[in-house]
N, C-alpha and C positions, 0 to 999 in steps of 0.2 A: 511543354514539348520536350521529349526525350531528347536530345541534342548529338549523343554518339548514335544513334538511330537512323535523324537526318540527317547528318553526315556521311554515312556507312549507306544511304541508299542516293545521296547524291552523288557519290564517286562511281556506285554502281552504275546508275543512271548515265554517268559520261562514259565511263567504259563503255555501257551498250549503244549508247547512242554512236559510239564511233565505230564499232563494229558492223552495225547498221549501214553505217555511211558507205562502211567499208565493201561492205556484200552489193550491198544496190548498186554502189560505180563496176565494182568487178562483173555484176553482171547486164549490165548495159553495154557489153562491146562495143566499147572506147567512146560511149557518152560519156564526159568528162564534167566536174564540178562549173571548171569554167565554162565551159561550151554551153551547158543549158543556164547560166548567168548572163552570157553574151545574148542568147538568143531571149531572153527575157528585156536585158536593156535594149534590144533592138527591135522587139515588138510592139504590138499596139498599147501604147500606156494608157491608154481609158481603164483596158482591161486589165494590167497590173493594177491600175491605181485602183480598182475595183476587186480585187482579191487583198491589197492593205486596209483598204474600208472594212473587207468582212470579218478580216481576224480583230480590227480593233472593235468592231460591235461583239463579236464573239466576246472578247473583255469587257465590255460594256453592260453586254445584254444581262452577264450571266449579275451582277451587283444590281441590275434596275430588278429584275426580277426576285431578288431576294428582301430588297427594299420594299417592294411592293406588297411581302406579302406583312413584313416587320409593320408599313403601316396600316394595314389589316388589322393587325391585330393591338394596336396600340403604342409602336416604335417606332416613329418616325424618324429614316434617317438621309441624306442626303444624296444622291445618287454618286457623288466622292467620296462616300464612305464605303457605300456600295462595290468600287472599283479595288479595295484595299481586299473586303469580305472576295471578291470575286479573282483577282489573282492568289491571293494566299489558296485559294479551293483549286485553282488552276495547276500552280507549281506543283505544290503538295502531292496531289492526284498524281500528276504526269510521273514524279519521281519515288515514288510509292507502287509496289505492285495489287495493292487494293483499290479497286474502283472507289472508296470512300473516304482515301488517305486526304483528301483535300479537307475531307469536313470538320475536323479536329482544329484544323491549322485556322479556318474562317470561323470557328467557332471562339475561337482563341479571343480572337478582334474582335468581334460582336460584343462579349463579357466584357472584353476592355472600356468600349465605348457605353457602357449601362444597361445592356443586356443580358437580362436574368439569364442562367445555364439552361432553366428545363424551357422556357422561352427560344432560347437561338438553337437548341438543339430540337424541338418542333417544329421551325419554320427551315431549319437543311434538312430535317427527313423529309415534309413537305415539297421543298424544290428538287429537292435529289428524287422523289417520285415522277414528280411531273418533267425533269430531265428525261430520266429514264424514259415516262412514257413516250415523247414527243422524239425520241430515237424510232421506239416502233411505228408510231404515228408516220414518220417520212418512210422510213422502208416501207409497211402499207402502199403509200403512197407512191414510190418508186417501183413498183410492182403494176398499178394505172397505167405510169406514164409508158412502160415497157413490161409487160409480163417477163416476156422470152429473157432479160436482162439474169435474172438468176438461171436458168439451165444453161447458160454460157462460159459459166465459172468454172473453175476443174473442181472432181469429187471432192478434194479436201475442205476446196474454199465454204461448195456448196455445207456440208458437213459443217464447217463453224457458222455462218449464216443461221443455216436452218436454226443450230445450238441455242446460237446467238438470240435472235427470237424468242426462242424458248426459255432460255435463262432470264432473259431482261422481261419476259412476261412475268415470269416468279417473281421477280425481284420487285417490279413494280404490285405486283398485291402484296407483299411483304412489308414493303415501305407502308402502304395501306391498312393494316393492319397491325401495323406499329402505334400510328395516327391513332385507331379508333380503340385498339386493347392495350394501351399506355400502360393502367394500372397494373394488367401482369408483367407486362415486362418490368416493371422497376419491382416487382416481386421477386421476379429471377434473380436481379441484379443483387439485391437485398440478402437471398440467400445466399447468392455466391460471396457475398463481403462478409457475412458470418462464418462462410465455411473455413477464409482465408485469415480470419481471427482465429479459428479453431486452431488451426493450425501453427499461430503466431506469425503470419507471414504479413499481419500488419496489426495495428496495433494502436491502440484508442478508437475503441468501436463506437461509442455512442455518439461523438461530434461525427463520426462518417456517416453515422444509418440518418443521423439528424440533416445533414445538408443532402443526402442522397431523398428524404423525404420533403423537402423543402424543394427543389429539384421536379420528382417525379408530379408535385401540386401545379408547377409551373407549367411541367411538361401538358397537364391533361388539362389545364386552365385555355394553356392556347390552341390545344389541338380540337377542345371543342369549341369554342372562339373560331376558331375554322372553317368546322364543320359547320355551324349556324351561317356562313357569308359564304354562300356558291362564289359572288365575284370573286372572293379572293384566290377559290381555285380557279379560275377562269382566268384571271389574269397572269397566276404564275402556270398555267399555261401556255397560254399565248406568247410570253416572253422564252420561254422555254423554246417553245417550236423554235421561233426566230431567230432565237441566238443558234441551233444547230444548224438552223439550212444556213445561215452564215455560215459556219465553220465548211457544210459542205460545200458551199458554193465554193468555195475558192481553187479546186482542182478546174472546175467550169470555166473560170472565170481566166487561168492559167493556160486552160487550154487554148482560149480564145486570144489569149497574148500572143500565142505562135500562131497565130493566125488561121487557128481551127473554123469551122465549119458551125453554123445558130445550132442548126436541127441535133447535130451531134453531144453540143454542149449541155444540151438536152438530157441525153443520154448518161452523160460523165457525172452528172449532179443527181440522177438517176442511182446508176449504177453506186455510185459512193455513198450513198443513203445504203447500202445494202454492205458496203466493205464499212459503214461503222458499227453496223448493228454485230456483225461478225469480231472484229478488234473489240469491242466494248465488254466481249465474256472474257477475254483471256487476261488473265491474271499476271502480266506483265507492263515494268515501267512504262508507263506513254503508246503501250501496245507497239514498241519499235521493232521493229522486225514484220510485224505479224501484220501492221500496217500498209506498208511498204509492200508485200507478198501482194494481200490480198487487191491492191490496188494497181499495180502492175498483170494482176493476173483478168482483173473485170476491163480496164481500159485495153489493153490487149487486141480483144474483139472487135473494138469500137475502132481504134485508132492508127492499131499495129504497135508493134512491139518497141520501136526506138522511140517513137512520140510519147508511147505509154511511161516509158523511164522517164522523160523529160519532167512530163506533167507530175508523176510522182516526186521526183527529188525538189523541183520546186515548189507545190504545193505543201509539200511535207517540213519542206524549209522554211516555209513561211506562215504556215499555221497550225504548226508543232514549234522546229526546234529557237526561231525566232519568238512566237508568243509564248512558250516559257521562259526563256531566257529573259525573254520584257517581263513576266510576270514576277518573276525570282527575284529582279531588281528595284520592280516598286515594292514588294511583298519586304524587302529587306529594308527599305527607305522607313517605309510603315513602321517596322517594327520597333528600330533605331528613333524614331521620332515618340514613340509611346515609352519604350527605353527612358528618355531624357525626360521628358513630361513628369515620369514616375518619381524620377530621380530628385528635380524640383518640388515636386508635392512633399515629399519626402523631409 
């Protein structure tokens, strides 16, 4: 892992993150940090303790689902190992403005623990598919529960939505055809490592084309290994779904701390099925800001405007800037522990 890279985008990532902070309080007329804490410790704590439930299965889900698919295909790893695979993907993502900065970083740990490269790199294009899909899969579905729920939005919102949809449908045939034409792309790959010897910009060609073909056998070993076991897409779907209606239930679930309304809560876990799919094209850290917007702008309708702040800043606090924060911590615990193991072996 580049190391002045993540550095340079976790500074970035606090700067924005407090800029954010910054704009959402100014624009809450005088909702205050504290104020929606106070009204959080003085609501119905079923319902908080049930929006801390979902962001920890949200870290949960995302390792059982990646484990499931590892033992699919001949990895069997523990669902604690899983948890390490699944904040590294967490942090990484959030503080990176590429939807796929996390999978470098889980891919890291996978090879650590005996994990062939073209193997862990199969089975995160595979979950990161069925991530992807199991976004549009609930918007779909958020559309059932409320059609009217997107013509509510302002033009802009509706505009990344719609986008959003539409990117993350590409994206997921992409990921899909990654899967089943393996062999050209590490063809791509291949020519591009020749072009960049051409040019001397790297150097000892043959040990690179050699582990890059060692690699691409792995890659197309388990992606048709895969393809032959429907279960094993079935189940990292399934996990898939579950870990994000987690994620989204937690505005619901928030709402219902303040002592919100069943039928409306409804609606909020609805409607935020529709503010992920929209934040999930754009191409910024953690989607801060553009989160925040869009989820302020759908609750709105539903709740009124001051509620709507409430529900965002602490939602957002608690299953963004708190479950990165937790992710960052065991992702470094992780790290620091294979660190000294090495060291030992050594």
């Amino acid at each position: 892992m580049d190391s002045k890279k993540k550095i340079f985008w976790s500074i970035f990532s606090l700067i924005l993150a407090g800029l954010t902070i910054w704009a959402v309080v100014s624009q809450s007329k005088g909702i205050s940090l504290k104020e929606v804490i106070q009204s959080g410790a003085e609501g119905d704590k079923r319902y908080l303790a049930l929006a801390i439930v979902s962001v920890a299965l949200y870290i949960w889900l995302e390792g059982v689902a990646i484990c499931s698919i590892l033992k699919g295909v001949g990895y069997k790893r523990s669902p604690f190992r899983g948890i390490l695979y699944s904040t590294a993907d967490i942090y990484f993502s959030a503080i990176t403005p590429s939807a796929t900065g996390g999978q470098p970083a889980s891919a890291y740990f996978m090879i650590a623990d005996g994990i062939p490269a073209g193997i862990a790199t199969a089975v995160l294009v595979l979950n990161l598919m069925m991530y992807t899909v199991s976004i549009v899969v609930l918007g779909i579905i958020s559309l059932f529960i409320n059609h009217r729920l997107l013509l509510e939005f302002r033009p802009v919102s509706k505009i990344i939505i719609i986008a959003g949809f539409f990117i993350l449908t590409l994206f997921s045939l992409f990921f899909l055809s990654i899967l089943r034409k393996g062999n050209k792309v590490f063809d791509v790959l291949t020519r591009f490592v020749k072009f960049l010897h051409s040019k001397h910009l790297i150097h000892r060609l043959e040990p690179k084309l050699k582990k890059l073909e060692d690699t691409r056998k792995e890659f197309v070993e388990c992606s048709d290994l895969v393809a032959g076991k429907a279960s094993v897409m079935v189940k990292a779907f399934f996990w898939n779904l579950i870990q994000r209606a987690c994620q989204i239930a937690v505005p619901a679930f928030v709402y219902l701390t303040f002592g919100g309304e069943g039928g409306k809560a409804l609606y909020i876990f609805a409607s935020q099925c529709l503010v992920t799919i929209g934040f999930n094209c754009i191409p910024v850290p953690g989607a801060m800001g553009i989160a925040d917007f869009l989820m302020v702008d759908g609750f709105t309708n539903l709740i009124g405007r001051d509620e709507a702040f409430k529900v965002d800043m602490m939602s957002r606090g608690l299953s963004f800037y708190i479950c990165v924060a937790l992710s960052g911590i065991i992702t470094l615990i992780g790290y620091i522990i294979l660190r000294r193991r090495r060291k030992k072996a050594a």
